[in-house]
C-alpha positions as CSV (number, residue, x, y, z in Angstrom):
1,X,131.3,100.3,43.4
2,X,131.7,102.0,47.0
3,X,135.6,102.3,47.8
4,X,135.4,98.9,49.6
5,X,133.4,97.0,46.4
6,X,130.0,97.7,48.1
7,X,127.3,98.4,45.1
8,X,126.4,101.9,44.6
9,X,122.9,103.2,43.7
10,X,121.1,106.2,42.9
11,X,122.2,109.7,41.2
12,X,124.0,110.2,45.1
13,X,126.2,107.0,44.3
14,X,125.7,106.0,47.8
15,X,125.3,102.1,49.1
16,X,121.9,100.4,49.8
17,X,120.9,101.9,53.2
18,X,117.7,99.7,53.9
19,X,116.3,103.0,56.2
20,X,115.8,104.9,53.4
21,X,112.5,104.8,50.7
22,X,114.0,103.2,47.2
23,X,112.0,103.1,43.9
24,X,113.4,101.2,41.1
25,X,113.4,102.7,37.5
26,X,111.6,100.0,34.7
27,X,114.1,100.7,32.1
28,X,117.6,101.0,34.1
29,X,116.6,98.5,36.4
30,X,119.2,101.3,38.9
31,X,117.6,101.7,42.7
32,X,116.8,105.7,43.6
33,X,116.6,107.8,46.5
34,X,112.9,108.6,47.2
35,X,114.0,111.9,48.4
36,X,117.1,112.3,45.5
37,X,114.4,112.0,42.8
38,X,111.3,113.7,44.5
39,X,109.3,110.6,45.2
40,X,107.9,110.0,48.5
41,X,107.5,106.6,49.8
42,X,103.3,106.8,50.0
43,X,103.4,108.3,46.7
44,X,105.0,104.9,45.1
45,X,102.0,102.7,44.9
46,X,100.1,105.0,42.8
47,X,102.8,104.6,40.2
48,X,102.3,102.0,37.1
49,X,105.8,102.4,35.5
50,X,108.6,104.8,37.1
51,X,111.8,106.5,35.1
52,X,114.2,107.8,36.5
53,X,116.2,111.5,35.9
54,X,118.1,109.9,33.1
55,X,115.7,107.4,31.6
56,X,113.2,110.2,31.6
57,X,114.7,112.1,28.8
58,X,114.4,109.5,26.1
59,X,111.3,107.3,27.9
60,X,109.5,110.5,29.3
61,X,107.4,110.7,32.4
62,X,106.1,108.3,35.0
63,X,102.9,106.7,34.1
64,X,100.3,106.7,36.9
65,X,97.6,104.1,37.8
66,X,94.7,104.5,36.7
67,X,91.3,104.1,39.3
68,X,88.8,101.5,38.2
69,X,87.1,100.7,41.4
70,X,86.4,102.7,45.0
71,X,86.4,99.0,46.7
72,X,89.9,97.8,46.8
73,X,92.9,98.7,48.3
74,X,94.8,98.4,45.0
75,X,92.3,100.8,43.3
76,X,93.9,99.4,39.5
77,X,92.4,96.3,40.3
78,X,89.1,95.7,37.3
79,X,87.2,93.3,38.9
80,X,83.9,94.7,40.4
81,X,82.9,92.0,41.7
82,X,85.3,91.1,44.5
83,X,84.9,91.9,48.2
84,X,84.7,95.5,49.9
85,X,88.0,96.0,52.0
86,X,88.6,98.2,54.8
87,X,89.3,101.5,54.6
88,X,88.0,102.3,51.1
89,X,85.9,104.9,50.0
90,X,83.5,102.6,49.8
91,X,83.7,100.7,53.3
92,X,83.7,104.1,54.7
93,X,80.7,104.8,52.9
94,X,79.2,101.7,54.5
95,X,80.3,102.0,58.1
96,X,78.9,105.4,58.3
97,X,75.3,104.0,57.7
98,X,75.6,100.7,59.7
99,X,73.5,100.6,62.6
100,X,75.5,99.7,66.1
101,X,73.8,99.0,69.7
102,X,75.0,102.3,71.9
103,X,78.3,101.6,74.6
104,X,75.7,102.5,77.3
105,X,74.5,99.0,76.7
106,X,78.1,97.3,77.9
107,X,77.2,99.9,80.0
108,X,80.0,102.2,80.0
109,X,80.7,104.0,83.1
110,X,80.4,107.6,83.0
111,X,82.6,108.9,86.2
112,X,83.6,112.5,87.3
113,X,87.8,112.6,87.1
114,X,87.9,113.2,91.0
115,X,86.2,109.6,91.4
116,X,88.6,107.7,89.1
117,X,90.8,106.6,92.1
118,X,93.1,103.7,93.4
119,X,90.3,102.8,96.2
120,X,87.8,103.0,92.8
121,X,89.6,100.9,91.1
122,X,90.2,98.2,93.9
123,X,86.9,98.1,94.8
124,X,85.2,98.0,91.0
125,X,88.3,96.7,89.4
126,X,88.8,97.8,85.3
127,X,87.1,95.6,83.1
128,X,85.0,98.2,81.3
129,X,85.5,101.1,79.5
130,X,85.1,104.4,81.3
131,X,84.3,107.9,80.0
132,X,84.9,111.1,81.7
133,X,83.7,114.4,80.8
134,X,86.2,116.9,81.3
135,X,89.5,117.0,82.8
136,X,88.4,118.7,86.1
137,X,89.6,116.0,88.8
138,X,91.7,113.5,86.6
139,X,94.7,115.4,87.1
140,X,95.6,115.7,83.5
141,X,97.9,117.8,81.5
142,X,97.3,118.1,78.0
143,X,98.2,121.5,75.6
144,X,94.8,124.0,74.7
145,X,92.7,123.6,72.5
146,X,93.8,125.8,69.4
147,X,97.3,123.6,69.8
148,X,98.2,123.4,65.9
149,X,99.8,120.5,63.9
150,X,102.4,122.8,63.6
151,X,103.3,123.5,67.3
152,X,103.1,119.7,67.1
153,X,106.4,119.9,64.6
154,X,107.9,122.3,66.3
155,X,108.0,120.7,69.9
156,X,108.6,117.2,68.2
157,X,110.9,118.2,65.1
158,X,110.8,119.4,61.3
159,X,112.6,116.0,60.6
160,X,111.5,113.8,63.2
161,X,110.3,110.8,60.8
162,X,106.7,109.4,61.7
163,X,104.8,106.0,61.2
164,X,101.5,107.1,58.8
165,X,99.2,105.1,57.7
166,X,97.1,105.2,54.0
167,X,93.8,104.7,54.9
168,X,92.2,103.6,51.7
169,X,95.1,100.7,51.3
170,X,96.0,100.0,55.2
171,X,99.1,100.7,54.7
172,X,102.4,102.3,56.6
173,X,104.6,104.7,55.0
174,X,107.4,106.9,56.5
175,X,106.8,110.9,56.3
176,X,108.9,113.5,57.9
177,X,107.1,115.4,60.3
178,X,107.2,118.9,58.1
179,X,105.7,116.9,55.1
180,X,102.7,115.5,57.7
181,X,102.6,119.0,58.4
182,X,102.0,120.2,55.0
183,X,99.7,117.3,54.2
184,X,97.5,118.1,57.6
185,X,97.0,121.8,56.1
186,X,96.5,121.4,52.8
187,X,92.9,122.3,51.3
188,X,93.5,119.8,48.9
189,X,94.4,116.2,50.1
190,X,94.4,113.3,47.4
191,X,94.7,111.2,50.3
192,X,93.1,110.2,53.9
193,X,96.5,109.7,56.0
194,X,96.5,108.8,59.4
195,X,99.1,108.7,62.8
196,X,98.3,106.8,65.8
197,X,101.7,106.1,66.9
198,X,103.9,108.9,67.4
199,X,105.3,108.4,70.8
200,X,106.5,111.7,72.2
201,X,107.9,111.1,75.3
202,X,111.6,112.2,74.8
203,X,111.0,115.9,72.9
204,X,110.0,119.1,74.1
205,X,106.1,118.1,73.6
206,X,106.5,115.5,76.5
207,X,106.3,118.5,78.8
208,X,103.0,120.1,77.7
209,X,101.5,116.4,78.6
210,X,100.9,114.2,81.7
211,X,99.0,111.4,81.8
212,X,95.9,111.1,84.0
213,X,96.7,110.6,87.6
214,X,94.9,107.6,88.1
215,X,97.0,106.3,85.3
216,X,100.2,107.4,87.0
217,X,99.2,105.6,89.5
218,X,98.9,101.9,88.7
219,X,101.2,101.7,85.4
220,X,103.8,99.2,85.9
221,X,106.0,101.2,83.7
222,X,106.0,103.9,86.4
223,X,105.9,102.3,89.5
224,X,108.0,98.9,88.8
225,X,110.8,100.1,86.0
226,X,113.8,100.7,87.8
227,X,115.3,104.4,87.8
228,X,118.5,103.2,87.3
229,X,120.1,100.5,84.8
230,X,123.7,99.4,84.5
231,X,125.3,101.0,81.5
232,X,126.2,98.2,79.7
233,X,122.0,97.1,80.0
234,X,120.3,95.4,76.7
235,X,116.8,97.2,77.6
236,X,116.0,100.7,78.0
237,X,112.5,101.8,79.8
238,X,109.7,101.0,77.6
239,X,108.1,104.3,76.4
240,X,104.4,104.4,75.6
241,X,102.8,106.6,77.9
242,X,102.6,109.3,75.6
243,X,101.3,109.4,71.7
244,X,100.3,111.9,69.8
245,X,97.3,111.2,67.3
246,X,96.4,113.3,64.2
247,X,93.6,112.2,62.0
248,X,92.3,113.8,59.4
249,X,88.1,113.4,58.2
250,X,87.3,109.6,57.2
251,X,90.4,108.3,59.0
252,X,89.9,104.2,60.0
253,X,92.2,102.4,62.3
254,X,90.4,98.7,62.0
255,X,89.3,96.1,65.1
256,X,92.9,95.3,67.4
257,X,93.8,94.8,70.6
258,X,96.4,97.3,72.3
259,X,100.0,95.8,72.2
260,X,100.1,93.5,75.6
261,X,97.3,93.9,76.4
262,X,97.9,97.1,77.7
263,X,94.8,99.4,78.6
264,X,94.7,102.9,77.1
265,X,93.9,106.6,78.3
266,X,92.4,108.5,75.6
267,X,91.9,112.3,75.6
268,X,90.6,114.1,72.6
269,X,91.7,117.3,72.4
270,X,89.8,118.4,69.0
271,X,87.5,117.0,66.8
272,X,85.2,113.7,67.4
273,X,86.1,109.8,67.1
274,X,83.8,107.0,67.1
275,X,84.9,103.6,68.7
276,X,83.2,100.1,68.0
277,X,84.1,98.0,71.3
278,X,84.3,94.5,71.9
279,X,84.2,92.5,75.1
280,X,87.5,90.6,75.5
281,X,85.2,86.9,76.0
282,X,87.5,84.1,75.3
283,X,84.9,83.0,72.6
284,X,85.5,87.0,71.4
285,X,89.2,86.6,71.6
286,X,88.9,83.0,69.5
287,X,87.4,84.6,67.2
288,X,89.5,87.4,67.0
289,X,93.1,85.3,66.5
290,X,91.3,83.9,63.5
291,X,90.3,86.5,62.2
292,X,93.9,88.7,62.2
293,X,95.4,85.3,61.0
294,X,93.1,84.9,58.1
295,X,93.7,85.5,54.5
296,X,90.7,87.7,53.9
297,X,90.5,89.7,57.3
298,X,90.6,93.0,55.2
299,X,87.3,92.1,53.9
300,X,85.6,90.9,57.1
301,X,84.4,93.4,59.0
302,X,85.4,91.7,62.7
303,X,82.2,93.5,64.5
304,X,80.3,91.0,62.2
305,X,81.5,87.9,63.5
306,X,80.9,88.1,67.0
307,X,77.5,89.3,69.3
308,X,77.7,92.4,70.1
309,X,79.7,95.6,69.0
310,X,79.5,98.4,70.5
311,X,79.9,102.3,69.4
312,X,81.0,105.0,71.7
313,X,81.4,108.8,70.5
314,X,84.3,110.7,72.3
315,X,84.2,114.5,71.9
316,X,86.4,117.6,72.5
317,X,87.4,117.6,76.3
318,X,86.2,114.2,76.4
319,X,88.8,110.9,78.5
320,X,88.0,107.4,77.6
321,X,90.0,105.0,79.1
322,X,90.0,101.5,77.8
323,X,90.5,98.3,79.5
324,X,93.3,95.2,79.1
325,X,92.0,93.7,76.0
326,X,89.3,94.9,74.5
327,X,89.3,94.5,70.9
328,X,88.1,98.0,69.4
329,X,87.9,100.2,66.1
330,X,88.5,103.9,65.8
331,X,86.7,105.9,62.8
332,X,87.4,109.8,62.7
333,X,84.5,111.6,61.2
334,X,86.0,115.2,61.4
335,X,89.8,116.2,61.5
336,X,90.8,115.4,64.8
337,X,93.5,115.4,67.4
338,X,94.6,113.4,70.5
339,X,96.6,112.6,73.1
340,X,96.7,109.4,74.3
341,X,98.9,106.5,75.9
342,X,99.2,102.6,76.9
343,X,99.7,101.2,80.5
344,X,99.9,97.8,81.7
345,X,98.3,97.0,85.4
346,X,97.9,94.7,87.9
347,X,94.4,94.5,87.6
348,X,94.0,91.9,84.8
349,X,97.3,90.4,84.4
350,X,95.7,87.0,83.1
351,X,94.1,89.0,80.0
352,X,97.4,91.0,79.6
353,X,99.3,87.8,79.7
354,X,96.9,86.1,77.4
355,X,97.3,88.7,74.8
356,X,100.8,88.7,74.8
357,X,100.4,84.9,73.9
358,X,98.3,85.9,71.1
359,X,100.5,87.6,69.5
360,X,103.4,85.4,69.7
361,X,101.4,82.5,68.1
362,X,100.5,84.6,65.0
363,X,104.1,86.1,65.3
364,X,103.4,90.1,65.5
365,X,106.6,91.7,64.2
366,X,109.0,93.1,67.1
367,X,107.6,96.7,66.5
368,X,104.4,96.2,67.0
369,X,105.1,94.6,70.3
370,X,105.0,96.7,74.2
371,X,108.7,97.0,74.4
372,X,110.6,94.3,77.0
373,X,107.0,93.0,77.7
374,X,108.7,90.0,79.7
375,X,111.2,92.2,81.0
376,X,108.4,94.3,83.4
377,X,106.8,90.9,83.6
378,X,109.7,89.6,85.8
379,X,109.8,93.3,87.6
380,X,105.9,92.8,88.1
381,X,106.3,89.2,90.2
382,X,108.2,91.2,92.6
383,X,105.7,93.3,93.6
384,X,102.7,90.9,93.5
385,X,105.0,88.9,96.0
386,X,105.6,91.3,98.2
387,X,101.6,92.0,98.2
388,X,101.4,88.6,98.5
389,X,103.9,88.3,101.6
390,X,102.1,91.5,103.5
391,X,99.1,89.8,103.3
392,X,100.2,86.5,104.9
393,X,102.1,88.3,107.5
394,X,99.0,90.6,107.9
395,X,96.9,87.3,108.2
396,X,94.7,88.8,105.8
397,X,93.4,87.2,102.5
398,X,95.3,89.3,99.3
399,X,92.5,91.0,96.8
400,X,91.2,88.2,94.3
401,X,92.9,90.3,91.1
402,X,96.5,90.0,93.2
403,X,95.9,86.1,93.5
404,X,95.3,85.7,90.0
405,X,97.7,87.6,88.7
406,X,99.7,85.6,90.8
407,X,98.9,82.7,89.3
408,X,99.0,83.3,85.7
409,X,102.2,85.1,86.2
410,X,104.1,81.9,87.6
411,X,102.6,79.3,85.1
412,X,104.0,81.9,82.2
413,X,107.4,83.1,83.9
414,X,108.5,79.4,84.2
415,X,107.3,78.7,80.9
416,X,109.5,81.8,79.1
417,X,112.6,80.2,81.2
418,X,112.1,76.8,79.5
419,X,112.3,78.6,76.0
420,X,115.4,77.9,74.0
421,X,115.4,81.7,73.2
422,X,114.9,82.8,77.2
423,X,118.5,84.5,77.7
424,X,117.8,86.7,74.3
425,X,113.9,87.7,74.8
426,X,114.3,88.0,78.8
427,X,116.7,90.5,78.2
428,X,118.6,90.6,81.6
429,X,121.8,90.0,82.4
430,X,123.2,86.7,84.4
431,X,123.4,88.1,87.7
432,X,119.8,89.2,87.5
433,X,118.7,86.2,85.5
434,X,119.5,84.3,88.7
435,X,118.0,86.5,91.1
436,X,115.0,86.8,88.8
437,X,114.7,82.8,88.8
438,X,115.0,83.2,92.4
439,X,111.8,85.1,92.7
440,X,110.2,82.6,90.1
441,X,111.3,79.3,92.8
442,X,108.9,81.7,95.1
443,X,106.3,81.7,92.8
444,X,106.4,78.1,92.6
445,X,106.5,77.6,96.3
446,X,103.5,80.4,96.4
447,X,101.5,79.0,93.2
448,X,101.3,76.0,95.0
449,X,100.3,77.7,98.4
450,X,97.8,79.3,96.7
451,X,96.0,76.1,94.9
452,X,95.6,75.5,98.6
453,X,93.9,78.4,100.3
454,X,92.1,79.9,97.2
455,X,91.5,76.7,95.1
C-alpha cells in the first residue's frame, strides 16, 4: 500500500496510473509496468501466458501464441473456415488483386495549384475529389524529399508518445516516437504498423509545414476561431491542420469518413498510396452507419456493399484534396510518407453537419471526434449571417451553399440548445451562451425568411 492506502503494483511499487501499458503476470496475478519489465504494449497480444521477473525464475519464460491462420485478426484462432478480416495477410493478399473502376470515372478533377482558388471554389463548389500534380501554385510548404523518420523524431521528440496502429489486428497501441523510429528502420519488421494521426502542430516540425493556400483560406478553424480566449476558457483551438503520416509497405487504414465531416489536404511526400472513394449519397451514407455499427464490419469489405468504388493512386509530389464526407480507404503499397490535414468549410455544411450526427448516434468515442465541433459551429452562424445580412443589404440573392448552410445550421444549433447536456458539450461560458443564443433567435427569424424567398 501507497502511503495513503492506495494499492501498489509492479516491481516500481507505484499506484495504478491508467496512462501507462500494464500486463498482468498468470501466476502472481500482480499488475506490471510495460516499460519496468521490457514489454511493449503492441507486443502483448502475441503473448499466450506472461510471468513476470519473479515468477520467471521458478515458472520460466513467457509462452508465445502460436499462428494457425493468415485470416484473422487473432492469428491463434483454429478455425479455417471463418471469414477473412481486414488487414490480414490475407485480405491484403486479396485487395491487391481486386479489380476497381479508375477515380477518373467520378471524374476526378485534375487542376494546376495556381487554379485551386476561392473564385474556383465558389463557382465549382467542392464536392469532388481533386488531384494536383506538384506544388507549383498551391502555395504549399512541406520538408524535401530525403526528410527522414528520424528528422521526424527529432523535430517532434524522442518521447513524444504516438497513436499506431497494427495492421493485421486493427488495432491502436501507444509507441514512443524513438521506438516508431527504430521499428520504421529496421530490415526486419515482424509487424506492419501504421500512424495516421500524429498531429504536429505545436513542435518544431509545424514550421517546416503550411497547408495549401486554398486551404488556409476557407478553414473555419483559421478564419472563425478567435485569437484570443479568456484564461479561465473550457476549449482551446482545435488543432488538426497538420498530421504527419508514416506507413510502412502493406499498410491499410479501412473505409471512414473524416471526423466532422471535415475535408482533407493530402500531400505525399514519398512513396505511393492507393485510395478507394466513395460518393457521400445518402443511400451511401445509410449504408455506411450500418455497416460501422455492425457486428461483422471487419469482415465486410464496405466497397462491396454499395455501387461504385472508386481507386485513385497518389504519387511522390502528388496533393489530393478530399471533400466533406466521402467515405474512403487508404492502402500503402511501398513505405510511404505524408503530410496531410482536416479542415471544415462553408461549402457543404449540411454533409458536415450530417456526419457529425452520424457519429453521435453510433456514439464515436470523444477522441475520435473534431475537437469543439459545436463550439466552431456556433462561431460559424456568425459569419454565414453576416454573409447573409450583406447580401440583403446589397439586394443581392446570397450563393445557394450560404443559404443552405444557413439552414441546416439553425435547425441543428436549436436542436443542441434543447439537449439536457448543452451547457457541458457547447463548451462556452454564460455570457457567451447568451450572446450565442442571441445569434441563434436570428437564425430563427432568418430560417424562416429564408423558407420564404428560397423555398
Amino acid at each position: 500500500m501507497a502511503a495513503d492506502g492506495e494499492p501498489v503494483y509492479c516491481l516500481c511499487r507505484l499506484p495504478y496510473d491508467d496512462t501507462r501499458f500494464m500486463i498482468e503476470c498468470d501466476v502472481c496475478n500482480d499488475w506490471f509496468h510495460g516499460n519496468c519489465v521490457g514489454v511493449q504494449e503492441h507486443q502483448a497480444s502475441d503473448i499466450e501466458i506472461y510471468h513476470c521477473p519473479n515468477c520467471q525464475k521458478e515458472h520460466g519464460p513467457l509462452t508465445l501464441k502460436k499462428r494457425r491462420n493468415w485470416h484473422r485478426h487473432d492469428y491463434s484462432e483454429t478455425d479455417s473456415s471463418k471469414a477473412v478480416q481486414t488487414g490480414t495477410v490475407t485480405f491484403i493478399k486479396e485487395l491487391k488483386n481486386r479489380n476497381f473502376p479508375s477515380a477518373d470515372e467520378i471524374p476526378i478533377l485534375r487542376v494546376k495549384g495556381s487554379d485551386l482558388t476561392l473564385p474556383y471554389f465558389e463557382e465549382n463548389g467542392f464536392e469532388v475529389p481533386i488531384l494536383v500534380e506538384n506544388k507549383e501554385g498551391l502555395d504549399i510548404k512541406v520538408p524535401p524529399c530525403d526528410f527522414s523518420i528520424q528528422d521526424i523524431e527529432n523535430h517532434v521528440g524522442s518521447m513524444r508518445e504516438i497513436d499506431v496502429i497494427d495492421v493485421a489486428r486493427q488495432e491502436d497501441y501507444k509507441m514512443l516516437m524513438r521506438e516508431w523510429t527504430e521499428y520504421y528502420n529496421s530490415p526486419d519488421r515482424d509487424k506492419i504498423f501504421n500512424v495516421i494521426s500524429l498531429e504536429f502542430s505545436n513542435t518544431k516540425l509545424s514550421e517546416l509545414v503550411v497547408p495549401p493556400k486554398i486551404v488556409r483560406q476557407v478553414s473555419w478553424v483559421n478564419n472563425m476561431w478567435p485569437d484570443n480566449l479568456p484564461d479561465d476558457c473550457t476549449y482551446s483551438r482545435p488543432e488538426v491542420q497538420k498530421y504527419c503520416l508514416m506507413g510502412v509497405q502493406d499498410s491499410f487504414t479501412d473505409f471512414h469518413i473524416d471526423f466532422g465531416g471535415t475535408s482533407v489536404w493530402y500531400h505525399v511526400l514519398r512513396g505511393e498510396k492507393v485510395f478507394y472513394l466513395i460518393r457521400p449519397t445518402p443511400a451511401n451514407m445509410d449504408l455506411y452507419e450500418s455497416w460501422i455499427s455492425s457486428s461483422n464490419q471487419s469482415e465486410t469489405f464496405f466497397g462491396d456493399q454499395v455501387d461504385n468504388c472508386y481507386k485513385s493512386v497518389v504519387t511522390a509530389g502528388q496533393t489530393l484534396f478530399i471533400p466533406t464526407g466521402w467515405i474512403h480507404a487508404v492502402f500503402t503499397p511501398v513505405d510511404t510518407l505524408v503530410f496531410g490535414g482536416n479542415f471544415l468549410h462553408s461549402y457543404n455544411i449540411p454533409l458536415q453537419l450530417k456526419v457529425y450526427e452520424i457519429e453521435r448516434h453510433v456514439k464515436t468515442p470523444e477522441k475520435y471526434l473534431f475537437p469543439s465541433f459545436e463550439t466552431i459551429c456556433w462561431y460559424a452562424a456568425k459569419y454565414v449571417l453576416d454573409i447573409l445580412k450583406d447580401c440583403e443589404e446589397d439586394g443581392r440573392k446570397a450563393s445557394n451553399y450560404v443559404i443552405a448552410g444557413a439552414k441546416s445550421l439553425a435547425q441543428h444549433l436549436k436542436s443542441w440548445t434543447q439537449r439536457k447536456d448543452v451547457s457541458i458539450t457547447c463548451s462556452i461560458e454564460t455570457n457567451y451562451y447568451f450572446i450565442l443564443t442571441w445569434y441563434l433567435c436570428m437564425f430563427d427569424y432568418t430560417y424562416d425568411y429564408l423558407m420564404c424567398i428560397y423555398p
